[in-house]
Backbone bond lengths (Angstrom), bond angles and torsions (degrees), N, CA, C in turn:
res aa  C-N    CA-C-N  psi(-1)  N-CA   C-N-CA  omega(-1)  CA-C   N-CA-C  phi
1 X - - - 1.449 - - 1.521 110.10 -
2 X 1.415 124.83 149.11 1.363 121.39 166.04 1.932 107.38 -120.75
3 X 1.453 94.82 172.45 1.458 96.09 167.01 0.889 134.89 -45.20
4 X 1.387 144.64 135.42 1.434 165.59 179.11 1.466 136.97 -148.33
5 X 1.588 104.65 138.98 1.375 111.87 -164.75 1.420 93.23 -118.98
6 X 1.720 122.36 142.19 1.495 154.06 -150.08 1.535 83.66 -129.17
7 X 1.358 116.36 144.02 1.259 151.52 113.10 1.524 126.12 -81.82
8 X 1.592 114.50 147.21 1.860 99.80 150.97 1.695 121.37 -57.05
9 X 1.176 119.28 -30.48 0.968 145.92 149.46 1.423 111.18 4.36
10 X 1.602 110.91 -76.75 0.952 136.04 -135.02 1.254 101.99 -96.67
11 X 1.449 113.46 -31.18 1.709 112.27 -174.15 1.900 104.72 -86.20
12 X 1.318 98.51 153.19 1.606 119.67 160.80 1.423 122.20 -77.85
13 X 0.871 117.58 113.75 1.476 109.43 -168.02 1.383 85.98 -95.20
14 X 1.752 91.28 160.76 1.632 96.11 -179.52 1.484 85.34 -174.94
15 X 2.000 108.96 136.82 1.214 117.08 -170.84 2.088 112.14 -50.29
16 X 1.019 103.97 163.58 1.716 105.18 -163.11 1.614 92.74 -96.64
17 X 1.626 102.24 122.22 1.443 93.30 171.22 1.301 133.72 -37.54
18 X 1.627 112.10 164.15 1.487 121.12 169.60 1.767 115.93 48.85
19 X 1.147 97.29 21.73 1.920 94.08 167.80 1.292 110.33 -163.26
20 X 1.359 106.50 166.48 1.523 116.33 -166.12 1.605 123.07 -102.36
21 X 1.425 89.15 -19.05 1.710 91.90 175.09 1.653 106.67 -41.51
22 X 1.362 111.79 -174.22 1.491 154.28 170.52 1.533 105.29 -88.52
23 X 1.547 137.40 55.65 1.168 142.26 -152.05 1.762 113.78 -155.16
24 X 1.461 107.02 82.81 1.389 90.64 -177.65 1.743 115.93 -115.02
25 X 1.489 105.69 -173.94 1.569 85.46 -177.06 1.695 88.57 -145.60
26 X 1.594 98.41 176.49 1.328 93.81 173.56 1.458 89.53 -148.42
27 X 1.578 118.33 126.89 1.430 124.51 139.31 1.100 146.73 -58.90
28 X 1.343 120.17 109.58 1.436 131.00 -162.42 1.602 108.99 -84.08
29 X 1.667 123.36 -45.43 1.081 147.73 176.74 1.275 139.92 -137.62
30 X 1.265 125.93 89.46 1.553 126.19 -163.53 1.327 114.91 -130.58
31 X 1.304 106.65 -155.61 1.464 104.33 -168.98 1.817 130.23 -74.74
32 X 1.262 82.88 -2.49 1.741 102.18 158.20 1.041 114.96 -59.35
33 X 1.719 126.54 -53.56 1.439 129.18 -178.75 1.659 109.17 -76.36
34 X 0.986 118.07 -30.02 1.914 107.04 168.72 1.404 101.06 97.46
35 X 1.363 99.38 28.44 1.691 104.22 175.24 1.843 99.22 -99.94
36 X 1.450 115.32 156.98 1.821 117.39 174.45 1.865 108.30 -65.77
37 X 1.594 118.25 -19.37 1.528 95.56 -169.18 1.658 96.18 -138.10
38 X 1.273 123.40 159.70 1.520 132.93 153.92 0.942 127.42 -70.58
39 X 1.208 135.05 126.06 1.627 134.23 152.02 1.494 110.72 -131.21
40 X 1.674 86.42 160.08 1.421 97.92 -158.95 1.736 104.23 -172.84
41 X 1.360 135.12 -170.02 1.122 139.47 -163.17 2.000 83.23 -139.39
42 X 1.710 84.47 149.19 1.445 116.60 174.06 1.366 130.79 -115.08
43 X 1.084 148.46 113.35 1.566 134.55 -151.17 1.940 100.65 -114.35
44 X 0.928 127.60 105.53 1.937 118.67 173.57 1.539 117.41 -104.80
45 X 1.380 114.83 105.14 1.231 92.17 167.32 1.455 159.03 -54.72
46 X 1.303 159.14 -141.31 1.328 141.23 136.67 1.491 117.66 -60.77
47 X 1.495 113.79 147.58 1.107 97.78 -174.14 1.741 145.96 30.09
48 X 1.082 94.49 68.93 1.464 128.37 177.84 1.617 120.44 -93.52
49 X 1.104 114.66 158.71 1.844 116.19 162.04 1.135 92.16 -172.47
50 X 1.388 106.14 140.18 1.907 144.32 -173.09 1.552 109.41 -144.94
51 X 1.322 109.62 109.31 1.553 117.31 -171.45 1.766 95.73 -127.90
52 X 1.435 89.11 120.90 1.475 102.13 -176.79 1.443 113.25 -139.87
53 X 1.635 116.81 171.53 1.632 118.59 166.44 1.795 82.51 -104.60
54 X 1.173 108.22 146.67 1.251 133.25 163.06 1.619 116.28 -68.51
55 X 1.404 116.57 109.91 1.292 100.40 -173.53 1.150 116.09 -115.50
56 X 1.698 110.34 7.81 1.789 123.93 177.82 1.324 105.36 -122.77
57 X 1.119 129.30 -166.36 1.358 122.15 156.93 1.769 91.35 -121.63
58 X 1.434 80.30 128.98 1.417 101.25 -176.12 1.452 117.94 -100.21
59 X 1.061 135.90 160.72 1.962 137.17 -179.78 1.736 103.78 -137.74
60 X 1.546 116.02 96.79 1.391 100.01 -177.74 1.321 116.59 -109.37
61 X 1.737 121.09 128.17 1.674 106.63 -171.34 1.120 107.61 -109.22
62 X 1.430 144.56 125.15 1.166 153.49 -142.03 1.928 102.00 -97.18
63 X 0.775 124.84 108.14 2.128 140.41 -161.64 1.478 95.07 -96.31
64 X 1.558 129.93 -76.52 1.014 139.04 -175.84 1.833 122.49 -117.51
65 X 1.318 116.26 143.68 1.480 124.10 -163.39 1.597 140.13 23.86
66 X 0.939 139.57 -79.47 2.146 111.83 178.61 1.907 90.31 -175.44
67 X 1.049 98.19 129.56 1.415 106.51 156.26 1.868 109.30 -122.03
68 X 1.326 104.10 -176.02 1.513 112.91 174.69 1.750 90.04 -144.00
69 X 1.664 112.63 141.10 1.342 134.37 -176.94 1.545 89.85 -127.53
70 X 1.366 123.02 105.25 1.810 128.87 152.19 1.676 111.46 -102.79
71 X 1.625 81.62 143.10 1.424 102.88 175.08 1.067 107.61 -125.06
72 X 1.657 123.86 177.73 1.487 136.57 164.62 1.602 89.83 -31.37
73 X 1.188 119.81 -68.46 1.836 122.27 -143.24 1.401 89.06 -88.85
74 X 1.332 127.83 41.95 1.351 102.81 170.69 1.617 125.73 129.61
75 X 1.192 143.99 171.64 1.386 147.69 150.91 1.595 109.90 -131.36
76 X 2.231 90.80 149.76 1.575 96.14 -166.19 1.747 63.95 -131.79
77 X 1.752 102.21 146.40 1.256 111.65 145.81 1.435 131.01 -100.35
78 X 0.989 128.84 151.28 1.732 122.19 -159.18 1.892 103.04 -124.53
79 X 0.738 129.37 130.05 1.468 144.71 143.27 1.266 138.83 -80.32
80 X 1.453 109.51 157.29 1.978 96.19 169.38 1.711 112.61 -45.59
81 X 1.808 81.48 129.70 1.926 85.12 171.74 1.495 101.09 105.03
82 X 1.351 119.88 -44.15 1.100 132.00 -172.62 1.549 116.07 -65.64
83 X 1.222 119.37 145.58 1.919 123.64 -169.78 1.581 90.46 -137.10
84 X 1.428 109.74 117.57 1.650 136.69 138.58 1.360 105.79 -80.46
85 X 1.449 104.19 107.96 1.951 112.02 132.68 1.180 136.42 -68.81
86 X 1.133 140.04 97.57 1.438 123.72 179.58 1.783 101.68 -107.61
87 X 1.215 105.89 127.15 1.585 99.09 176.07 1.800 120.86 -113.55
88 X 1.089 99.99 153.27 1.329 119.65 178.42 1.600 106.10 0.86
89 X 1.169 109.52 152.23 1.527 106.45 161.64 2.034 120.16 71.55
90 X 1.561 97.23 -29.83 1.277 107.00 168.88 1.655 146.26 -45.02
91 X 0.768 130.48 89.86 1.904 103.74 -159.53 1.805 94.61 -88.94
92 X 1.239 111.71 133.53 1.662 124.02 169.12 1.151 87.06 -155.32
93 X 1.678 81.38 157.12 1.728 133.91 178.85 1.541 107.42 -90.52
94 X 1.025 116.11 100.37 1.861 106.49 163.27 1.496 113.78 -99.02
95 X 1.568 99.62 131.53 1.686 111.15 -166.75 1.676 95.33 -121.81
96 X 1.135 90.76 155.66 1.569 101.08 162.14 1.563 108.47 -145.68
97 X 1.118 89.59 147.97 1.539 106.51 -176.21 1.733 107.61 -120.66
98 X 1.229 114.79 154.30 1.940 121.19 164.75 2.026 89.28 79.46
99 X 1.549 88.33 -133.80 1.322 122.76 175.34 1.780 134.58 -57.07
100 X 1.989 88.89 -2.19 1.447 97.87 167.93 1.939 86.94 61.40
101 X 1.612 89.30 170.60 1.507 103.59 -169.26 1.786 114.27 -143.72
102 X 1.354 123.60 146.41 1.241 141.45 -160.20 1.976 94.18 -114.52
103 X 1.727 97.58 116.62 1.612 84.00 172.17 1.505 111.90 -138.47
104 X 1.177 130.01 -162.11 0.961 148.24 -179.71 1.271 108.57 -134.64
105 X 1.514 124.63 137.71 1.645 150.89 163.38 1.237 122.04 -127.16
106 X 1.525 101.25 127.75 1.912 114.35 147.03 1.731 113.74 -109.99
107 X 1.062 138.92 143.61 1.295 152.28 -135.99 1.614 104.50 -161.59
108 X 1.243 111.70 119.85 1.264 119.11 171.99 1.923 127.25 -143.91
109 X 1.503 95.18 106.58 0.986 153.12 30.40 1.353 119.10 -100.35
110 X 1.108 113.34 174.12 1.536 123.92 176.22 1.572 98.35 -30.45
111 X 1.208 106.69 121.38 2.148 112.59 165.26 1.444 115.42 -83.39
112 X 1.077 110.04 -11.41 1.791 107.94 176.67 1.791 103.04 -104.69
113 X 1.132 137.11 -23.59 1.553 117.90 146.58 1.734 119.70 -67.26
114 X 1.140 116.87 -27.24 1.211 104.75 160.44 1.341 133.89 -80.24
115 X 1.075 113.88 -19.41 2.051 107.82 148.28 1.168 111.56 -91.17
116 X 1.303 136.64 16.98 1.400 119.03 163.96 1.738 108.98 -72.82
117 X 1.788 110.09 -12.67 0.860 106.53 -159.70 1.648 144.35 98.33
């Protein structure tokens, strides 16, 4: 792999497997390129909820408007600038409230070989 620069631009969005929300993502870099992690951009609409087990360890940096990520131990809400970890094994709820939110992800391992199943 060599260096590379991302736009939103640049990614395909495409609804996020296995759920129904208003939630899409786009992969910028995955296991096509033969790199160890994914990244890519996340799109949420208003008022949203996504309740999952974590099956990567995920890194989410929040670009545009506010979500909230709850777990067993709790809920953190995140803003622009702002970085959610959620790791492996985790189950959280991601909500959005207002203006819905624009993010950014790295994922390790790849999250789309792991729902392939």
């Amino acid at each position: 792999m060599k260096v590379q620069k991302f736009s939103v631009s640049d990614a395909k969005m495409g609804k996020s497997p296995g759920q129904n929300a208003e939630i899409y993502v786009g992969n910028l870099v995955d296991e096509k390129d033969g790199g160890p992690v994914t990244i890519g951009y996340g799109r949420y609409a208003p008022d949203q909820s996504l309740t999952e087990t974590m099956e990567v360890d995920d890194t989410m940096i929040v670009l545009e408007g506010r979500l909230s990520v709850c777990t067993s131990n709790g809920t953190v809400t995140a803003a622009r600038g702002d970085i959610v970890y959620m790791p492996k094994g985790e189950v959280v709820t991601i909500t959005t409230e207002g203006e819905g939110a624009l993010t950014a992800f790295v994922t390790y391992p790849h999250w789309a070989t792991v729902h392939k199943g």
